[in-house]
C-alpha positions as YAML, in Angstrom:
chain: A
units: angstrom
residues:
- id: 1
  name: UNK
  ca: [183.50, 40.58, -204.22]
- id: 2
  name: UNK
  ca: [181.58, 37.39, -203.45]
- id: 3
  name: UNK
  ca: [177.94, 37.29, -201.81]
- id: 4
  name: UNK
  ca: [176.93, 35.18, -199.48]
- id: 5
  name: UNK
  ca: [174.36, 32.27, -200.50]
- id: 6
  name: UNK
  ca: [170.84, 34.30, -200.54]
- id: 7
  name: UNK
  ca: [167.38, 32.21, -200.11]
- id: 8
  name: UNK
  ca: [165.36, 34.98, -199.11]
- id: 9
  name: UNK
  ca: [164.48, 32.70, -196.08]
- id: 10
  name: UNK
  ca: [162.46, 29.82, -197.80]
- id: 11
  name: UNK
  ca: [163.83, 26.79, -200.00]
- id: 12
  name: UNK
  ca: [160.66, 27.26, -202.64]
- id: 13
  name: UNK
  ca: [162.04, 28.11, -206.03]
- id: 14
  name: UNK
  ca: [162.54, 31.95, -206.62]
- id: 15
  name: UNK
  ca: [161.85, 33.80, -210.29]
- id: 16
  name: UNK
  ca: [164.46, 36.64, -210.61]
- id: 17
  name: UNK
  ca: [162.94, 39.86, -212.29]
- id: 18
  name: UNK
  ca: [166.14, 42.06, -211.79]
- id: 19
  name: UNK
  ca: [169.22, 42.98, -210.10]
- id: 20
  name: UNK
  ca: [169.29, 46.68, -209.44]
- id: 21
  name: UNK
  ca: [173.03, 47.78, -208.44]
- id: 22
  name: UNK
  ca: [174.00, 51.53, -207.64]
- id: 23
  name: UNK
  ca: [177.70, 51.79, -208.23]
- id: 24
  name: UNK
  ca: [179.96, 54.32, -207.60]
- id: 25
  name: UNK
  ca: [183.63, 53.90, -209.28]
- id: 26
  name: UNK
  ca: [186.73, 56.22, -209.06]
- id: 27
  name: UNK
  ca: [188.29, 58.33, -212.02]
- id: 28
  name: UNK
  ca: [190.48, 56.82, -214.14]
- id: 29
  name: UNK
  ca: [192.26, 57.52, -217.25]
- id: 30
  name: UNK
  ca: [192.72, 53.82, -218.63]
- id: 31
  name: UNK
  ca: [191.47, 55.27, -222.54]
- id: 32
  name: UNK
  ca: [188.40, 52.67, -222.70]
- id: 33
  name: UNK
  ca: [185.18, 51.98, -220.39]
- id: 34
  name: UNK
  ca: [184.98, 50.14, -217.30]
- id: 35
  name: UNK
  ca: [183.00, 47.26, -216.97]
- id: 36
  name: UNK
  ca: [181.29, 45.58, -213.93]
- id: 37
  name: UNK
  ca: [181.29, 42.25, -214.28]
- id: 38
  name: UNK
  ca: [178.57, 40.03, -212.92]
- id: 39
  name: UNK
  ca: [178.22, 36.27, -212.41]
- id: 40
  name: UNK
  ca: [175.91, 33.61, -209.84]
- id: 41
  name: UNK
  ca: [176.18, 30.16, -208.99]
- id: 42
  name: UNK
  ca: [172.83, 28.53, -208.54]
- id: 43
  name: UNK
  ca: [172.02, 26.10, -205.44]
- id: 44
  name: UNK
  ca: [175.71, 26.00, -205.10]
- id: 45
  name: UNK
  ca: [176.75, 24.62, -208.41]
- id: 46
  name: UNK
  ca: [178.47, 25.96, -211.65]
- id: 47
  name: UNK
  ca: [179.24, 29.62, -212.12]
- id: 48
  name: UNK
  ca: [176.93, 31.25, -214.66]
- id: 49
  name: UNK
  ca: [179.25, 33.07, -217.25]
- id: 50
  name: UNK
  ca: [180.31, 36.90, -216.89]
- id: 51
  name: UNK
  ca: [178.03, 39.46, -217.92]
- id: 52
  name: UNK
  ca: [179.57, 42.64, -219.00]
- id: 53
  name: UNK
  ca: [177.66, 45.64, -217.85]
- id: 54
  name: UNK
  ca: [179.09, 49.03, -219.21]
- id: 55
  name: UNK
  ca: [180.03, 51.90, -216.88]
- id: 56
  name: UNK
  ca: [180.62, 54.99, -218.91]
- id: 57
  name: UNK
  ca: [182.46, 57.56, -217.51]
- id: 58
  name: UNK
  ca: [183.38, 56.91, -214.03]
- id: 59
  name: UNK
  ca: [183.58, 59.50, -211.40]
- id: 60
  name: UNK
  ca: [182.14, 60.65, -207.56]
- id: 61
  name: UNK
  ca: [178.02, 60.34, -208.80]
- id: 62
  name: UNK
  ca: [176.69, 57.13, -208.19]
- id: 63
  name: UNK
  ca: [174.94, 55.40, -211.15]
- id: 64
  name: UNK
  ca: [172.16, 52.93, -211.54]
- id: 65
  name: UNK
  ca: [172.45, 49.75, -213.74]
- id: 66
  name: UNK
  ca: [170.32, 46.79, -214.15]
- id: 67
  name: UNK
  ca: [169.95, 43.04, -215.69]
- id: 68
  name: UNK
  ca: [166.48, 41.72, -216.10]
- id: 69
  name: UNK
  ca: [165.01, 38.22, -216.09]
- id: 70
  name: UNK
  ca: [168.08, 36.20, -214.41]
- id: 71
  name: UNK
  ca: [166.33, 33.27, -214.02]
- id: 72
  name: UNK
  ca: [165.24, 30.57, -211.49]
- id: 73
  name: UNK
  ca: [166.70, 28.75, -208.41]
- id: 74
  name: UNK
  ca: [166.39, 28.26, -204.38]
- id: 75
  name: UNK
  ca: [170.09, 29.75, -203.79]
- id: 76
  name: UNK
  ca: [171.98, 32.10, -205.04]
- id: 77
  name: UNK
  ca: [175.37, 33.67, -204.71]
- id: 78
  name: UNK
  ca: [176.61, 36.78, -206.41]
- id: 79
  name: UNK
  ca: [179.86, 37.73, -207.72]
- id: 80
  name: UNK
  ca: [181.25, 41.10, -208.80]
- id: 81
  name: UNK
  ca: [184.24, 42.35, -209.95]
- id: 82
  name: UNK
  ca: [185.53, 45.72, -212.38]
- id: 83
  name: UNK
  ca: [187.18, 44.89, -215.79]
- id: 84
  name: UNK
  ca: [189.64, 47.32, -215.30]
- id: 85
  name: UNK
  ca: [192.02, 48.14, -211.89]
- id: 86
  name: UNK
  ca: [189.73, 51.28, -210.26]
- id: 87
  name: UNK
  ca: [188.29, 50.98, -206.78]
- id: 88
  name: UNK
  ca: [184.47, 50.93, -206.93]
- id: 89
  name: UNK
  ca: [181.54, 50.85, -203.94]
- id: 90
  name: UNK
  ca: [178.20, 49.83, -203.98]
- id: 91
  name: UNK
  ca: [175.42, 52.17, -202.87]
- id: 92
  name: UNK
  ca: [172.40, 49.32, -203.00]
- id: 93
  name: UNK
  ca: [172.22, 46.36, -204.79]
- id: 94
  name: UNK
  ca: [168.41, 44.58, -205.01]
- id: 95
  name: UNK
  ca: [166.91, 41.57, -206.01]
- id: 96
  name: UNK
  ca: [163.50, 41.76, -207.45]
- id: 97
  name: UNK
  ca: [161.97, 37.98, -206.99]
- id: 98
  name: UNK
  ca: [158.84, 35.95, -207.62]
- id: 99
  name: UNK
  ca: [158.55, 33.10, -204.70]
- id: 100
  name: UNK
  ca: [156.88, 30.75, -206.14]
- id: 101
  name: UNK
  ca: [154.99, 27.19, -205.65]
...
């Protein structure tokens, strides 16, 4: 799943405090933990690496996961994706930013 390019409507350089995601994934008996994977491209350049964010047990509740201090840029664009093959649906996913100067 790929975001579009976010800029928060302004070119001024943002400061990115978090990324809150709610994520709701499906059962599954694959006999280790599923992992959302997470990676941006910044003012339309390289991808960033993937960050591994564990999942724990999987199932109908929605959960709440963060990453803090994800540095700075004027566009963004998200990518997400499991580690394993379950379906999975966001529920909210936020930015927290700093505009600044």
């Amino acid at each position: 799943l790929v975001s579009g390019h976010n800029d928060y409507e302004t070119l001024k350089n943002k400061s990115s405090k978090a990324l809150r995601m709610r994520v709701k994934g499906g059962a599954a008996d694959i006999g280790r933990e599923p992992m959302l994977m997470v990676r941006w491209k910044n003012n339309n350049k390289d991808w960033s690496s993937w960050h591994e964010i564990p999942l724990g047990n999987l199932g109908q509740t929605y959960i709440v996961k963060r990453l803090l201090k994800l540095g700075m840029y004027q566009t963004r664009q998200w990518e997400f994706r499991m580690s394993e093959p379950i379906e999975f649906s966001f529920g909210a996913v936020e930015e927290d930013i700093e505009i600044l100067r």
